[in-house]
C-alpha positions in Angstrom: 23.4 9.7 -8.8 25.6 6.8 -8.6 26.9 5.5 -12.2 27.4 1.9 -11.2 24.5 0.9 -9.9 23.4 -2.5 -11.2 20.4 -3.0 -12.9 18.4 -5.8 -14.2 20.3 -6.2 -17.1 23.6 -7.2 -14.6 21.3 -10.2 -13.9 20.3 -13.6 -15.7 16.9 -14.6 -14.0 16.6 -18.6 -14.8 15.2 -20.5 -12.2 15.1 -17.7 -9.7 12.6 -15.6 -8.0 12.5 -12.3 -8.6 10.7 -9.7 -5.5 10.1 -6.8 -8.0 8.8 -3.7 -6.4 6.5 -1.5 -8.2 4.3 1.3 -8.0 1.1 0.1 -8.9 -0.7 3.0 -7.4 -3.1 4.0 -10.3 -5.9 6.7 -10.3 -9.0 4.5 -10.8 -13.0 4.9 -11.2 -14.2 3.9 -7.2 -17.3 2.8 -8.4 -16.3 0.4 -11.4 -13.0 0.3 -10.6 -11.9 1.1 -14.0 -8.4 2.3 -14.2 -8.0 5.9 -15.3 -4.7 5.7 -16.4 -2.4 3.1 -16.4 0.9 5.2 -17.3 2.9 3.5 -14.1 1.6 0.0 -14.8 3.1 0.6 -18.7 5.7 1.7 -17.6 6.8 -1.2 -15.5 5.9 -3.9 -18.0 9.5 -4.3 -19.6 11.0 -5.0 -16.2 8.6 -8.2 -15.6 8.7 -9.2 -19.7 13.2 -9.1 -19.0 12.6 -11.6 -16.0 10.0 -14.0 -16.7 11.6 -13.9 -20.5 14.5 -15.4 -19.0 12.1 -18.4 -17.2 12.7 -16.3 -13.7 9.2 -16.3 -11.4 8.3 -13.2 -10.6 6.6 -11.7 -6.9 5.4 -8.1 -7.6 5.0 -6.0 -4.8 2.9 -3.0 -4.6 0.9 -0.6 -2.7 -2.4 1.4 -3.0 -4.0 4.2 -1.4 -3.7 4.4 1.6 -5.3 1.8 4.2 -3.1 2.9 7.4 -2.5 -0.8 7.8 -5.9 -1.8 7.6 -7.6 -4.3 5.4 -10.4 -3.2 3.1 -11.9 -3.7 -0.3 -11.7 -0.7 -1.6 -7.8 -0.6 -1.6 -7.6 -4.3 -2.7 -5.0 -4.9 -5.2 -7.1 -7.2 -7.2 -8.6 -5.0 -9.9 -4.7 -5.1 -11.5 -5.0 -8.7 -12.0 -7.0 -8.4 -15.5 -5.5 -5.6 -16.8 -1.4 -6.6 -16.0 -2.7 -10.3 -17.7 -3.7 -8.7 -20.4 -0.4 -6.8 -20.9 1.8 -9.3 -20.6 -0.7 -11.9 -21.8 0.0 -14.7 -19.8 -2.4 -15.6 -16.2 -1.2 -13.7 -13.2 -2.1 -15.5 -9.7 -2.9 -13.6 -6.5 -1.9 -13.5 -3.1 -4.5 -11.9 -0.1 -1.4 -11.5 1.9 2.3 -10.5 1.7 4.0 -12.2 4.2 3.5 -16.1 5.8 3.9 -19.4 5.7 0.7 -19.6 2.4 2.5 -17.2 0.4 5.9 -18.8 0.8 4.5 -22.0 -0.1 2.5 -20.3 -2.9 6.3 -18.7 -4.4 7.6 -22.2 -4.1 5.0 -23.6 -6.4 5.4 -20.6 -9.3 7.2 -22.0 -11.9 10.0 -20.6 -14.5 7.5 -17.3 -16.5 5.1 -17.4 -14.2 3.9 -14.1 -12.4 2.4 -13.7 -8.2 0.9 -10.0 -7.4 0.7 -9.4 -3.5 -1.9 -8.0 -1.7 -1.5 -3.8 -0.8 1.5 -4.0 1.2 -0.1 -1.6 2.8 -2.7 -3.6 4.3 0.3 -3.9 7.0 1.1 -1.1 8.9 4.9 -2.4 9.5 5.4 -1.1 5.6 5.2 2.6 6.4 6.7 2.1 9.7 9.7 0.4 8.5 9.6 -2.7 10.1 12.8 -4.7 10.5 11.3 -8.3 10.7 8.1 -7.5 8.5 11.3 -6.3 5.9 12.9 -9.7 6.4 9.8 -11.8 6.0 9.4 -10.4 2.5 12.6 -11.1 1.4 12.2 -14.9 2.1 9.8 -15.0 -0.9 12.4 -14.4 -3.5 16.3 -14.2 -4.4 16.9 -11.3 -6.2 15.1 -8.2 -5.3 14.2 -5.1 -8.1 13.4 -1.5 -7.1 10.9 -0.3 -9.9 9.3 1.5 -8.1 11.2 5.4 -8.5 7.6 7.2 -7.3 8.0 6.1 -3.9 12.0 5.7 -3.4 11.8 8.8 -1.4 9.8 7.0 1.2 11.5 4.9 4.1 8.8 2.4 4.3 10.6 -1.7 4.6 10.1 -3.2 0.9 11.9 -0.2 0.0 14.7 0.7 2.1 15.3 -2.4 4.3 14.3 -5.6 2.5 17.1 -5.0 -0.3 19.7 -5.1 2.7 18.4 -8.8 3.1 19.6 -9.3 -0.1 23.7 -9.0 -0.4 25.0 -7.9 -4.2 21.7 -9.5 -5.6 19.4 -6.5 -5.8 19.3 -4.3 -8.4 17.3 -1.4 -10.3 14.3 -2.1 -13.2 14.2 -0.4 -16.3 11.7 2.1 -15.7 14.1 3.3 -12.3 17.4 3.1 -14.8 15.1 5.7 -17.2 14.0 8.1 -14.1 17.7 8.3 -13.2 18.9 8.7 -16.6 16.8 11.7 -16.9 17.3 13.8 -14.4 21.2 13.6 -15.1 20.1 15.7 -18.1 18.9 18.5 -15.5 22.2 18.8 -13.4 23.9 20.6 -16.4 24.4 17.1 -18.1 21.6 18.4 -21.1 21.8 20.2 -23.8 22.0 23.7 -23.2 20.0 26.1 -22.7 18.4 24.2 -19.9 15.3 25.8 -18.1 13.5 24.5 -14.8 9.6 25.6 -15.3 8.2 25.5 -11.0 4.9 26.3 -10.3 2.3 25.0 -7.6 1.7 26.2 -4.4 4.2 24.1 -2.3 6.9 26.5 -2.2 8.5 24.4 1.1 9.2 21.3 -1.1 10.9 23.4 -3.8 12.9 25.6 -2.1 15.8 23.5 -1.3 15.4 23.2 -5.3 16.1 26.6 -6.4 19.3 27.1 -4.3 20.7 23.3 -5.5 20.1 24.7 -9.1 21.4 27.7 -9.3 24.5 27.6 -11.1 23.5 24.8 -12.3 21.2 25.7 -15.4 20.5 28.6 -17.2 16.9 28.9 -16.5 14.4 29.1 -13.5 10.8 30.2 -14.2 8.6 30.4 -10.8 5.2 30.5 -11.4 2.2 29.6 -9.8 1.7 30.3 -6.1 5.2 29.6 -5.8 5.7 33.1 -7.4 3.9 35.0 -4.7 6.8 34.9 -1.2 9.6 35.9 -3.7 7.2 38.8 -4.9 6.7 39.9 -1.5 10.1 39.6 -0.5 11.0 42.0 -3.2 8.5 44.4 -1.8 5.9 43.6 -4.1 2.1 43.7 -2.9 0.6 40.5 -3.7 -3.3 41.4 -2.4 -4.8 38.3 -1.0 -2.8 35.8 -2.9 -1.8 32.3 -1.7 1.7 33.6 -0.1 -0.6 34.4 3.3 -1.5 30.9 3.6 2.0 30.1 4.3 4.3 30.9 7.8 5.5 34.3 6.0 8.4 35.1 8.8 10.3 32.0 8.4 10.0 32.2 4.5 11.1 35.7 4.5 15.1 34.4 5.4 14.9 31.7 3.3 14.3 33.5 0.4 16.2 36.2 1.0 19.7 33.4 1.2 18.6 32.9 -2.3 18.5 36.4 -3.4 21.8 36.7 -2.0 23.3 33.5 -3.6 21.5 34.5 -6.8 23.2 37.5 -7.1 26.6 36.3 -6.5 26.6 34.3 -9.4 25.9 35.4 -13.3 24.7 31.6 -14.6 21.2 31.2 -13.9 18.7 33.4 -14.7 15.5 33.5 -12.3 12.3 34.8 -13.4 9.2 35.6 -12.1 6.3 36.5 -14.3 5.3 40.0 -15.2 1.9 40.0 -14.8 -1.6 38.3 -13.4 -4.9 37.3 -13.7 -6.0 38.1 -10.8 -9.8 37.5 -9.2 -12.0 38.7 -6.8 -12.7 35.2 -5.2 -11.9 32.1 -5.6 -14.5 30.8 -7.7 -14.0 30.2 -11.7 -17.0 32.9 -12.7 -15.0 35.6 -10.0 -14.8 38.8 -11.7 -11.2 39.1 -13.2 -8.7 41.9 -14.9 -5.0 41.9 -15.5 -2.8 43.2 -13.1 1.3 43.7 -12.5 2.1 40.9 -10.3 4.0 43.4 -7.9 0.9 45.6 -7.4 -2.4 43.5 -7.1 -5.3 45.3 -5.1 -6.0 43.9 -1.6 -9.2 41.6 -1.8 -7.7 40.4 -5.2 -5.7 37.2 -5.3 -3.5 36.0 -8.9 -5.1 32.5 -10.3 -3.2 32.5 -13.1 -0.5 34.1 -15.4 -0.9 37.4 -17.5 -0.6 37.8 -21.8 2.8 39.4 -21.0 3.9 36.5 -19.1 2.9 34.1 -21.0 4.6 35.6 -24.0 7.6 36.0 -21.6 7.9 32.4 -20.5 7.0 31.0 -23.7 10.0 32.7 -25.2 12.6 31.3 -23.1 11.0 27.7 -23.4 11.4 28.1 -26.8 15.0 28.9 -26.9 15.3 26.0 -24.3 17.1 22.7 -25.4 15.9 20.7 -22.3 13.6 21.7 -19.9 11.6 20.2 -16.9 8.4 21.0 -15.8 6.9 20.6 -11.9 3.3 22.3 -11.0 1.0 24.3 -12.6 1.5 27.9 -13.7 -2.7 28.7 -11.9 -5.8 27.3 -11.1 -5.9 25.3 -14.3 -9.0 23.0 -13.1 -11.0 26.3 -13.2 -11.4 27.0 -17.4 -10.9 30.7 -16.9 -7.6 30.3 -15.1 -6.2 27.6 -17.2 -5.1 29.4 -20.3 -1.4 30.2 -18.5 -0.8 26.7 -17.4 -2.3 25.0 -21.2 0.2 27.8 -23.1 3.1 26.8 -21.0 2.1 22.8 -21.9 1.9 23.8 -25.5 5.2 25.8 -25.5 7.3 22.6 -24.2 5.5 20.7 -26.7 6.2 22.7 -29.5 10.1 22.5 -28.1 10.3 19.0 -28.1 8.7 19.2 -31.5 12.1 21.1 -32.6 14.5 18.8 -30.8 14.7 20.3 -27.1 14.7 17.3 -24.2 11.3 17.6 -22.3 11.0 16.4 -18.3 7.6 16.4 -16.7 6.6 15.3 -13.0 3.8 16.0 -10.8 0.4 14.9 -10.8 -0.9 18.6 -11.8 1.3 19.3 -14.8 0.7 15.5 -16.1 -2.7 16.5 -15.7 -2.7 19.8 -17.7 -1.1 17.6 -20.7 -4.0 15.5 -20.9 -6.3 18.1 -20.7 -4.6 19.5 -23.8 -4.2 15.8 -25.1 -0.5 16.1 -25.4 1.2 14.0 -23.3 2.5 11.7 -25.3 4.2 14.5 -27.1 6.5 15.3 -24.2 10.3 13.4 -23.9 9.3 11.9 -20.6 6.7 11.6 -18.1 7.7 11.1 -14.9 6.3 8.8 -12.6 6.8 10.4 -9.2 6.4 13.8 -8.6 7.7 13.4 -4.9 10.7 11.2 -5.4 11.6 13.7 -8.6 11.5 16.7 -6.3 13.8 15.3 -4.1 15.9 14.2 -6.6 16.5 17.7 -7.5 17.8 18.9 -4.2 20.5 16.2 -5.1 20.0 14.2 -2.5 20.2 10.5 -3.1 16.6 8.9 -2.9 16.8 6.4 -0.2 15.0 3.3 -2.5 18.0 4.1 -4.1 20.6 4.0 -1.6 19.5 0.9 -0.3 20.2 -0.8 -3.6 23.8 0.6 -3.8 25.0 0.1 -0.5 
């Protein structure tokens, strides 16, 4: 990631208008349209309190759900009004639509502190499409324009990657971006050492590309999950009917075997698999169950979730880790009898932070398992994008990002 990038703090907002791009994206009760948890709405909250601070107006753009370009209540943006007044504790005015003549006029007439949310930008399908013009007529609405929005910075839709090019050497990253960024520098061998990378989930695809960027990199990479399952059978392991068949086996087979080969090559990083399974006889939480080596589980048996040795295993070298980071669960953790892997392993970074390690965790599911273990706010840092992290990890620079440092 590039060090110079500017960030709010480069700026001094009086008497301008600031297009500030957030992720306001929230899980949220469809019937009362209570927010479930507010973490990225937080999270995004010193940003607009550093602008409007400084008597700048501020234009918040966001999306949620997704509409396919279509209008419709239930994706409406204006649930967030109440709950963003509340945080800042100042009035925030709304805006049906994102683009137009009305809304320009309606910018114009914000004055210095004051606050306009956007409709879903969403609601128009030239967002995801990356529209050129539709990119242009949203940066009429402001002068400087702020990317806090790090969740989605891996997608090319237009009020990420092509309305900042509207905007010269006046764009620039928010605080909660400058924190995302700051992080994962600890993860490319910029952390305290030891440092582990804890993978789990079943998308092994989007990981991949992650494994071979780390190694050499850090000292540590745990594969759980159904990630585990392809490297097992690669290895010649028998993995019954576990999750690896779901996936185009053949054109797995050579990518893992590259990482084999480059993993033996090289005496820095450590990968480990676990040692043993849970492992069921369907796919139902009251399946009949037993422990089993994960390189010889019984056809008509699938693993759901790690083994006692495993756990022990993984739990060890967490607790020897000085920063860590932590991307999909470790089994079937929304089914109680296959969550006890996943909880230890949320327990086991917990306790590490405790001591002084660095914790990192992304991803809907993991977040997830913290909560269920009411932990979460005993972890370093929660990320806010499980996508855009991933991505960041095959060091590749996230193209919200680029388009602010070009």
């Amino acid at each position: 990631m590039k060090e110079d990038i500017k960030t709010v703090n480069d700026f001094n907002f009086k008497n301008k208008t600031a297009i500030v791009r957030v992720d306001f994206n929230v899980p949220i009760n469809n019937k009362s349209k209570k927010i479930l948890d507010d973490t990225r709405i937080r999270y995004s909250i010193p940003t607009i309190k550093k602008i409007i601070n400084e008597y700048g107006k501020v234009v918040l753009i966001s999306h949620f759900g997704r509409p396919k370009g279509k209008r419709s209540k239930t994706y409406s943006l204006k649930f967030i009004v109440s709950n963003l007044s509340k945080k800042l504790q100042i009035p925030i005015k709304f805006s049906e639509y994102c683009i137009g003549e009305t809304v320009e006029k309606r910018v114009n007439e914000l004055k210095n502190g004051e606050i306009l949310l956007l409709e879903n930008i969403r609601f128009y399908k030239e967002e995801e499409e990356g529209d050129e013009n539709f990119a242009f007529q949203l940066s009429k609405l402001g002068d400087i324009y702020v990317n806090d929005a790090f969740s989605v910075s891996h997608r090319l839709h237009a009020s990420i990657t092509i309305t900042p090019k509207f905007f010269g050497k006046n764009k620039c990253i928010g605080f909660l971006m400058k924190k995302e960024i700051h992080s994962l520098k600890k993860i490319f061998g910029k952390g305290k050492k030891p440092i582990t990378i804890l993978l789990g989930g079943a998308k092994i695809y989007s990981k991949i590309s992650i494994i071979e960027n780390l190694i050499n990199l850090v000292d540590h990479i745990l594969i759980g999950g159904g990630m585990a399952y392809p490297f097992i059978k690669i290895q010649g392991g028998k993995v019954g009917d576990s999750i690896v068949d779901k996936y185009k086996y053949n054109e797995l087979e050579k990518i893992l075997k590259n990482i084999f080969d480059k993993y033996k090559k090289q005496d820095k990083t450590n990968i480990s698999f676990p040692k043993d399974v849970v492992i069921a006889d369907s796919f139902k939480n009251n399946a009949n169950t037993k422990i089993s080596s994960i390189y010889s589980i019984p056809n008509g048996w699938k693993g759901l979730d790690l083994g006692p040795k495993s756990i022990k295993y993984f739990c060890k070298i967490i607790k020897n880790s000085q920063t860590i980071l932590w991307n999909g669960p470790l089994g079937v953790f929304e089914f109680s009898n296959f969550s006890l892997g996943t909880k230890s392993i949320a327990r086991a970074i917990v306790n590490a932070t405790k001591n002084g390690a660095f914790s990192l965790i992304g991803g809907g599911d993991s977040i997830a398992s913290l909560k269920m273990e009411q932990c979460e706010k005993k972890i370093s840092y929660l990320s806010t994008g499980g996508g855009a992290m991933l991505e960041s990890l095959k060091n590749k620079i996230l193209p919200g990002i680029k388009s602010i440092i070009s």
